[in-house]
C-alpha beads as a LAMMPS data file, in Angstrom:
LAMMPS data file: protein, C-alpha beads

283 atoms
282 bonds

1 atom types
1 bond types

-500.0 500.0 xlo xhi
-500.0 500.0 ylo yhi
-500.0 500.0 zlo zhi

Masses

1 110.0

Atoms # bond

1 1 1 -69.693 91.233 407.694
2 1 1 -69.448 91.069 411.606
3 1 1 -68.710 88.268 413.368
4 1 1 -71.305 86.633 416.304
5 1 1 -69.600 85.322 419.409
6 1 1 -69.944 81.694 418.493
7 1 1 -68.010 82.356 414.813
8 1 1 -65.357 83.962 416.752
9 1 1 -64.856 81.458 419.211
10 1 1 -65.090 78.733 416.666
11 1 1 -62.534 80.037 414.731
12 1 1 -60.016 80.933 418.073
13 1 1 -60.701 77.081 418.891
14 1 1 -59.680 75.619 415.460
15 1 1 -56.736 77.667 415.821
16 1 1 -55.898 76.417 419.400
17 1 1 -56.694 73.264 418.617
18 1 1 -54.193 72.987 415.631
19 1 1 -51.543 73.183 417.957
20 1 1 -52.208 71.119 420.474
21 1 1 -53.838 73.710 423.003
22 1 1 -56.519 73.966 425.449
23 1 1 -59.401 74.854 423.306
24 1 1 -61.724 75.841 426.584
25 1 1 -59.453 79.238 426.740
26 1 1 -61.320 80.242 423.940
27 1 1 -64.660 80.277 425.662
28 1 1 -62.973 81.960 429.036
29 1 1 -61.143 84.401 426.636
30 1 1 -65.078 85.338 425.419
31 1 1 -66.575 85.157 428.654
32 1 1 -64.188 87.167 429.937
33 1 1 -63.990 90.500 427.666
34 1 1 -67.967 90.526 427.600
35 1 1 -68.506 90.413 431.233
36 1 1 -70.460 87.373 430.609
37 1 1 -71.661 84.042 432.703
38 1 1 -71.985 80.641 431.343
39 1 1 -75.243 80.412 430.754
40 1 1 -75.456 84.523 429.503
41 1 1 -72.820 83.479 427.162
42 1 1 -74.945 80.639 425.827
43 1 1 -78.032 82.387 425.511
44 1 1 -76.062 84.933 423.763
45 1 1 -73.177 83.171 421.711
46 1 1 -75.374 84.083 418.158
47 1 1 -74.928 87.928 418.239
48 1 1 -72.365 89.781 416.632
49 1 1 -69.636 91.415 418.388
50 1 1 -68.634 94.515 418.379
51 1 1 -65.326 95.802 416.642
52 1 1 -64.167 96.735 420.427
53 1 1 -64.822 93.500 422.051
54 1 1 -63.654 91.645 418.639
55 1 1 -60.053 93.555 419.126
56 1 1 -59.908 92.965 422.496
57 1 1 -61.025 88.838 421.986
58 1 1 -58.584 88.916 419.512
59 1 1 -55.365 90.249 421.428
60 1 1 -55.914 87.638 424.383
61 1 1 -56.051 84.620 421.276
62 1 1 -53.093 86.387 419.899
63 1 1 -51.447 85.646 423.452
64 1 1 -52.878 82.611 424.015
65 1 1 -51.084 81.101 420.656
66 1 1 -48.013 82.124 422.209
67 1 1 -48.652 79.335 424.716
68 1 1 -48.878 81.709 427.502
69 1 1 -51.603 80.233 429.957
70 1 1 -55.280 81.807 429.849
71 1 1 -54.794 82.648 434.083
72 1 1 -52.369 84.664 433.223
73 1 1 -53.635 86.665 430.432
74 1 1 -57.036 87.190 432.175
75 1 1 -54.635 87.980 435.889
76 1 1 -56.894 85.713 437.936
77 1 1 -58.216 81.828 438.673
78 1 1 -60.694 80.734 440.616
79 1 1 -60.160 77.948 443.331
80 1 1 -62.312 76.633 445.944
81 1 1 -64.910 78.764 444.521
82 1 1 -63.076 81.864 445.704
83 1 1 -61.498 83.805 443.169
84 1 1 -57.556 84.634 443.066
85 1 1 -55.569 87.181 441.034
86 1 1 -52.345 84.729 439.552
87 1 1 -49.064 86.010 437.339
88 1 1 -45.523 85.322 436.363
89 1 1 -44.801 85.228 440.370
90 1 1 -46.717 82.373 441.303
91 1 1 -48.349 78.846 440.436
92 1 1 -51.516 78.691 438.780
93 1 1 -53.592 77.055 441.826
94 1 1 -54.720 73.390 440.176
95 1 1 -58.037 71.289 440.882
96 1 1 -55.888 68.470 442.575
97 1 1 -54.677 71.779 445.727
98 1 1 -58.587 71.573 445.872
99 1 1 -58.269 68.464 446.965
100 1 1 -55.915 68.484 449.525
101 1 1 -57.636 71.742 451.519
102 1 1 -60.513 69.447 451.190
103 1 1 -59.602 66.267 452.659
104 1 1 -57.444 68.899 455.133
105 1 1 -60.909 70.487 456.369
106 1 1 -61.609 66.977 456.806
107 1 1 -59.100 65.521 458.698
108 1 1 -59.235 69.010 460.906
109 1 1 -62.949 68.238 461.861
110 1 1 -62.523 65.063 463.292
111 1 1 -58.837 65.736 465.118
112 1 1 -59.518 68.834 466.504
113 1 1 -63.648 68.831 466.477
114 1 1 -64.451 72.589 466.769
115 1 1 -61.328 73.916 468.892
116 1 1 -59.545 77.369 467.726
117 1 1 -56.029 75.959 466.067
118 1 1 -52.360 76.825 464.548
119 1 1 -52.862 76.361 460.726
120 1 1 -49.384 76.965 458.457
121 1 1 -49.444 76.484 454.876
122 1 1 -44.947 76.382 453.925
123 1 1 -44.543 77.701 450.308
124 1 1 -47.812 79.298 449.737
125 1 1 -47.583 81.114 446.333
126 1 1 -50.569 82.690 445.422
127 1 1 -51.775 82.137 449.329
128 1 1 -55.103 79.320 447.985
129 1 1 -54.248 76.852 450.422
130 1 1 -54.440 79.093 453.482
131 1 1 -57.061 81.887 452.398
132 1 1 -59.274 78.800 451.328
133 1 1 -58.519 77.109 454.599
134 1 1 -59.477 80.227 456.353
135 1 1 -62.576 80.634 454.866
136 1 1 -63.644 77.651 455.223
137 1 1 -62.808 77.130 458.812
138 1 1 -62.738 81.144 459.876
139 1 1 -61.951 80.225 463.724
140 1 1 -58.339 78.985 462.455
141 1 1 -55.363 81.058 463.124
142 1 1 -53.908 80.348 459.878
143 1 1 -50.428 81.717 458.760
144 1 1 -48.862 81.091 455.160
145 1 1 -44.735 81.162 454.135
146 1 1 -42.972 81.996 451.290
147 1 1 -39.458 82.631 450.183
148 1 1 -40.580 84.727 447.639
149 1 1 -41.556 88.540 448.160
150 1 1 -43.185 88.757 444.948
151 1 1 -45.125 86.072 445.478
152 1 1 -46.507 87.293 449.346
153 1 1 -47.270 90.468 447.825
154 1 1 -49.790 88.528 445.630
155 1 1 -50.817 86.291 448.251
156 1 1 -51.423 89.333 450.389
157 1 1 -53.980 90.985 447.808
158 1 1 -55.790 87.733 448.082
159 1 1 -56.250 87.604 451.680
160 1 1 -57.548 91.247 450.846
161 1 1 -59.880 90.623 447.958
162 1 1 -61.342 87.212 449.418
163 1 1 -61.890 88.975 453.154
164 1 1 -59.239 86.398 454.785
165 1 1 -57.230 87.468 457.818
166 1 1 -54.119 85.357 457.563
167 1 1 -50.436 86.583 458.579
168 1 1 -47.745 86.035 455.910
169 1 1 -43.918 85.675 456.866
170 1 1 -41.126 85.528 454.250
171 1 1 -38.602 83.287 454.826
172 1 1 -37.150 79.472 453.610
173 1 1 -39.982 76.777 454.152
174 1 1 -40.397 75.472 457.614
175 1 1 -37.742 78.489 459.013
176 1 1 -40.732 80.833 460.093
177 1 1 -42.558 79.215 462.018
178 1 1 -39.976 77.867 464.799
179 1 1 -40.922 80.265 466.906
180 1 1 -44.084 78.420 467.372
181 1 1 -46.196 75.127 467.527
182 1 1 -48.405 74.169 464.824
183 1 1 -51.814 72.134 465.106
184 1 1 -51.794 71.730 461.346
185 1 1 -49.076 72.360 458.558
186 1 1 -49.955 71.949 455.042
187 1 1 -47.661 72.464 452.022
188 1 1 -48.062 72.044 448.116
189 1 1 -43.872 72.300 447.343
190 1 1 -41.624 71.899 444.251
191 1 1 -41.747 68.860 443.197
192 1 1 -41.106 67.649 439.763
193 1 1 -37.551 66.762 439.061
194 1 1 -35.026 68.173 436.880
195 1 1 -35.252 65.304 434.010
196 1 1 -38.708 65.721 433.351
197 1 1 -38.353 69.014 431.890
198 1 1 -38.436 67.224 428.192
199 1 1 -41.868 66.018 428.764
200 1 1 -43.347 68.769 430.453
201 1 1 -45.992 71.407 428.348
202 1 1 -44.117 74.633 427.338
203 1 1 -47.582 76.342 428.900
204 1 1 -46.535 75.118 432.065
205 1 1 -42.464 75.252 431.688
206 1 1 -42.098 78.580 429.780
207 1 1 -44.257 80.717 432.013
208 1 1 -44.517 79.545 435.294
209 1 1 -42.470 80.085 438.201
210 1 1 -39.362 77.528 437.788
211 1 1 -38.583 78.187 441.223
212 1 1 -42.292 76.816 442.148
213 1 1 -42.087 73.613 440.102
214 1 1 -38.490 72.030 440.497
215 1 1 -36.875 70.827 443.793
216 1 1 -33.494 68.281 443.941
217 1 1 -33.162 64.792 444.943
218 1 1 -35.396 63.860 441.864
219 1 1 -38.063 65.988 442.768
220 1 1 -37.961 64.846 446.687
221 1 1 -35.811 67.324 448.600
222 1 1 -38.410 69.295 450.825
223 1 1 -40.660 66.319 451.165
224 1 1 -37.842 64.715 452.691
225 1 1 -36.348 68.386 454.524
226 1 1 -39.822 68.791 455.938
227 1 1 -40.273 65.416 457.076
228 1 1 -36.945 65.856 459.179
229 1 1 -37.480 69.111 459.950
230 1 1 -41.250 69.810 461.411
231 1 1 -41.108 67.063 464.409
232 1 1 -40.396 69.912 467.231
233 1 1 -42.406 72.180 465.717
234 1 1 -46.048 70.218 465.971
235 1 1 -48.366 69.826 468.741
236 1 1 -49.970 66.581 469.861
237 1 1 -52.149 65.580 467.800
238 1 1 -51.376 67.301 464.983
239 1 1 -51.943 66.676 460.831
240 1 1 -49.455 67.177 458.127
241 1 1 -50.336 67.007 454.927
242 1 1 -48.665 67.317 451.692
243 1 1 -49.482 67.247 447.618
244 1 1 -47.117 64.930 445.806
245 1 1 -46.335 63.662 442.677
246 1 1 -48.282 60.521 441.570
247 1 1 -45.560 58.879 442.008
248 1 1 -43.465 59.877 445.106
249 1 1 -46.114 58.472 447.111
250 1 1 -44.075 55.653 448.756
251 1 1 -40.909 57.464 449.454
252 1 1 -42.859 60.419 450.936
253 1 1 -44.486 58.044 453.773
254 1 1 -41.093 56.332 453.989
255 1 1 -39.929 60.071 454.857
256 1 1 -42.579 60.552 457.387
257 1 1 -42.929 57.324 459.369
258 1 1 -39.386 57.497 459.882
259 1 1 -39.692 60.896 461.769
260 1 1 -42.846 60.176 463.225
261 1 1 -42.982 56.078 463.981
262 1 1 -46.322 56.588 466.145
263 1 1 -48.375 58.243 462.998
264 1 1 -50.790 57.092 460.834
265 1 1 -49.343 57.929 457.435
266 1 1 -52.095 57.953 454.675
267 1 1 -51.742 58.328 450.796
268 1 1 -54.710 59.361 448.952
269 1 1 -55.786 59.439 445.569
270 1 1 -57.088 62.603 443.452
271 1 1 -60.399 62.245 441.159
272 1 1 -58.259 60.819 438.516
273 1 1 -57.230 58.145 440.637
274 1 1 -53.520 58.909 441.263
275 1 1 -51.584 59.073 444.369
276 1 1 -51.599 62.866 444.850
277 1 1 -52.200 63.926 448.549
278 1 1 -50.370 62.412 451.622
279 1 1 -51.455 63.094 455.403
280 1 1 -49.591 62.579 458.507
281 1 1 -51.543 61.873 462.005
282 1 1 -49.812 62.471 464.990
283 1 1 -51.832 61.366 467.894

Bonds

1 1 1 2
2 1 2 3
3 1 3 4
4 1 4 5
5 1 5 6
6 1 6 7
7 1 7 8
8 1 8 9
9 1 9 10
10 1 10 11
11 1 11 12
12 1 12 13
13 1 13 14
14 1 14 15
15 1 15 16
16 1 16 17
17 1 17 18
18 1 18 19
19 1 19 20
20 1 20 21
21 1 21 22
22 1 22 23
23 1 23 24
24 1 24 25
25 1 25 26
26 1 26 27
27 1 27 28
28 1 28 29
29 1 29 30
30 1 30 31
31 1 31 32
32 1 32 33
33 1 33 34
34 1 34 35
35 1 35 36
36 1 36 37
37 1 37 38
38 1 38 39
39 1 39 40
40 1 40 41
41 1 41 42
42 1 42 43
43 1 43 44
44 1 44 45
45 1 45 46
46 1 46 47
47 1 47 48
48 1 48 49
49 1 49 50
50 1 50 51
51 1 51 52
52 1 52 53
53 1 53 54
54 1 54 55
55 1 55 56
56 1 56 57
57 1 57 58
58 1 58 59
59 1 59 60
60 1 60 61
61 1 61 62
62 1 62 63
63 1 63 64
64 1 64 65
65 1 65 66
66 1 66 67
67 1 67 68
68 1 68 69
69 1 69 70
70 1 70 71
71 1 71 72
72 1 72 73
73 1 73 74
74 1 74 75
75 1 75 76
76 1 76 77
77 1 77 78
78 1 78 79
79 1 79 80
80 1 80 81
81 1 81 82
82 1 82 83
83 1 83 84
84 1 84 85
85 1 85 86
86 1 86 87
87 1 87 88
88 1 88 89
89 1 89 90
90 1 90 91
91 1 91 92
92 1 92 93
93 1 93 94
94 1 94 95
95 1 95 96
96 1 96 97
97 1 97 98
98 1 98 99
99 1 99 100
100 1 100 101
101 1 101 102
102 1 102 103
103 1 103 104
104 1 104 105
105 1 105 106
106 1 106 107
107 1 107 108
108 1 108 109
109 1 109 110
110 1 110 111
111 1 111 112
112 1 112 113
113 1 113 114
114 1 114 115
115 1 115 116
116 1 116 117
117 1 117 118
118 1 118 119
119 1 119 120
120 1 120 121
121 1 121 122
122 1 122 123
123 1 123 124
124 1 124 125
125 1 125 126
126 1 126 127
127 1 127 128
128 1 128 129
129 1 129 130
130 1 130 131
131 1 131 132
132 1 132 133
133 1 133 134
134 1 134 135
135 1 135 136
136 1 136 137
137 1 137 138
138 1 138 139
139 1 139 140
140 1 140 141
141 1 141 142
142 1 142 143
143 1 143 144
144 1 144 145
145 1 145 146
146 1 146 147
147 1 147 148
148 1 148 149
149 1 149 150
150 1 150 151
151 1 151 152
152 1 152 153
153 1 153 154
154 1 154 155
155 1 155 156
156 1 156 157
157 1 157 158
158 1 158 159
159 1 159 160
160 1 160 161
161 1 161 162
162 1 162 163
163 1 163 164
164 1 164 165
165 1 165 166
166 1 166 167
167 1 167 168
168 1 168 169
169 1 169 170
170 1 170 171
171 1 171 172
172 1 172 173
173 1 173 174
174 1 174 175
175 1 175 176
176 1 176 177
177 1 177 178
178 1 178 179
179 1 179 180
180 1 180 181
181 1 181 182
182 1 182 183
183 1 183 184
184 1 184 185
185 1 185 186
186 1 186 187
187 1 187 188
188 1 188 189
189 1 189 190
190 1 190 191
191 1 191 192
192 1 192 193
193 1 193 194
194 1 194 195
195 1 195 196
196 1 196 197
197 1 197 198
198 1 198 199
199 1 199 200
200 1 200 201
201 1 201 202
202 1 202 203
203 1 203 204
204 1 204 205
205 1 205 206
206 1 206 207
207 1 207 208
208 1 208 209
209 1 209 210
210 1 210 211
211 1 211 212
212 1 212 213
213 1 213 214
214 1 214 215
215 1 215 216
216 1 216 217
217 1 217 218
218 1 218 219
219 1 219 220
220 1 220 221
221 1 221 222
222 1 222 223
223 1 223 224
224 1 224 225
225 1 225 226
226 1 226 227
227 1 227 228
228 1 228 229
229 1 229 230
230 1 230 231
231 1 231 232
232 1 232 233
233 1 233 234
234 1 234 235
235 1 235 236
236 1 236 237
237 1 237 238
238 1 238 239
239 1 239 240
240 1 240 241
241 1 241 242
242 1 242 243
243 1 243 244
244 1 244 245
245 1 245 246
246 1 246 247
247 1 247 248
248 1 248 249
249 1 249 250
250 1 250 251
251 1 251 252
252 1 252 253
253 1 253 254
254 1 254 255
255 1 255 256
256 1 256 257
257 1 257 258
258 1 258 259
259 1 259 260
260 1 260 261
261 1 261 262
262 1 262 263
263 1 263 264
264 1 264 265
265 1 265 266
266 1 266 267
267 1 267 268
268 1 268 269
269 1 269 270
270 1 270 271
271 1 271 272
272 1 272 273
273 1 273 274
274 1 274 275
275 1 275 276
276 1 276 277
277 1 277 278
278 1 278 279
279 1 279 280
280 1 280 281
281 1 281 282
282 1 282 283
């Protein structure tokens, strides 16, 4: 007896579910080896399957129960409705980064109004911040850092696939870009701290980039190296803004207004209502 699409998926979900996992991935998974929108899928989700696209359904759930994320397996994610190819080599771009290039855009139309200026996104990964940033605002020079190679070269394929022109420079944070000012600098860095490893998924901890998710000084050290760092290297005005943890908030702007007394330091909340973002005016 063959299988239809909705049996399948059923049964992948039960199994996800039983341990705790995202049972959504089962749908993607689908979706994904049939080519197949939303509301295709739907429409759709009664037929049988194929012994080829039942093998191939079946390998990614095989994966999938492994805990290995569902971005991975399918090699892409989409974000700020552009799509990005993700792997081992770089952060899975989240809903909350979303956020920030939004309220960035923002915060860039009513400093700088329409005027051509120096975007830098320190730590860039799988380049979302700045390719979205560029997209969205296409008469920004925008320019992205990272110190690692494997991750530029994914960033770089990006910039290709989405049509972006943004330069990429290797190197350690905030070291790049001395050799110029900067109108806006935007960075989403390490930032969960060594002790909250034991609470953390093993989706998350087991196959992401370590070096993208840990920093020292509980989780604080290049909030605090940036704050002290990126003074000489802004114009007047200029923005800075930065995605936190929900609950660095306070000791973030503490970092800030110290470097830059005459800013406006905001925090702002994500969708869920958490302290996520923080911006930086300098007027």
């Amino acid at each position: 007896m063959t299988e239809t699409m909705y049996e399948s998926v059923q049964r992948a979900q039960q199994l996800l579910q039983a341990r705790d996992m995202d049972t959504h991935a089962a749908e993607l998974a689908m979706r994904s080896v049939t080519g197949m929108s939303r509301a295709h899928y739907v429409a759709s989700f009664r037929e049988p399957i194929s012994r080829e696209t039942y093998e191939q359904y079946w390998s990614i759930i095989t994966e999938l129960l492994t805990g290995k994320p569902i971005q991975y397996i399918l090699g892409e994610e989409s974000f700020y409705g552009y799509l990005f190819e993700v792997n081992e080599h770089v952060l899975i771009p989240r809903p909350e980064t979303e956020e920030l290039v939004h309220y960035a855009l923002q915060r860039a139309n009513q400093l700088f109004e329409d005027r051509v200026i120096q975007v830098a996104d320190i730590g860039t990964g799988s380049g979302a911040i700045a390719v979205a940033f560029k997209k969205e605002r296409p008469t920004a020079n925008v320019t992205a850092t990272d110190f690692s190679e494997k991750a530029l070269e994914v960033a770089k394929r990006n910039a290709e696939r989405n049509e972006a022109d943004v330069t990429f420079m290797q190197g350690d944070m905030e070291e790049p870009l001395k050799s110029q000012k900067w109108d806006i600098i935007l960075s989403n860095p390490p930032y969960i701290a060594e002790h909250e490893k034991s609470v953390m998924s093993p989706t998350v901890y087991d196959f992401e980039p370590q070096t993208a998710l840990f920093a020292e000084e509980d989780g604080l050290y290049f909030y605090r190296r940036l704050a002290e760092n990126l003074s000489p290297l802004m114009n007047r005005p200029a923005l800075i803004g930065f995605e936190i943890g929900y609950q660095q908030g306070a000791i973030v702007q503490g970092y800030l207004q110290k470097s830059f007394p005459e800013a406006t330091v905001e925090i702002v909340q994500d969708i869920n209502k958490k302290d996520r973002m923080i911006f930086c005016e300098i007027r």
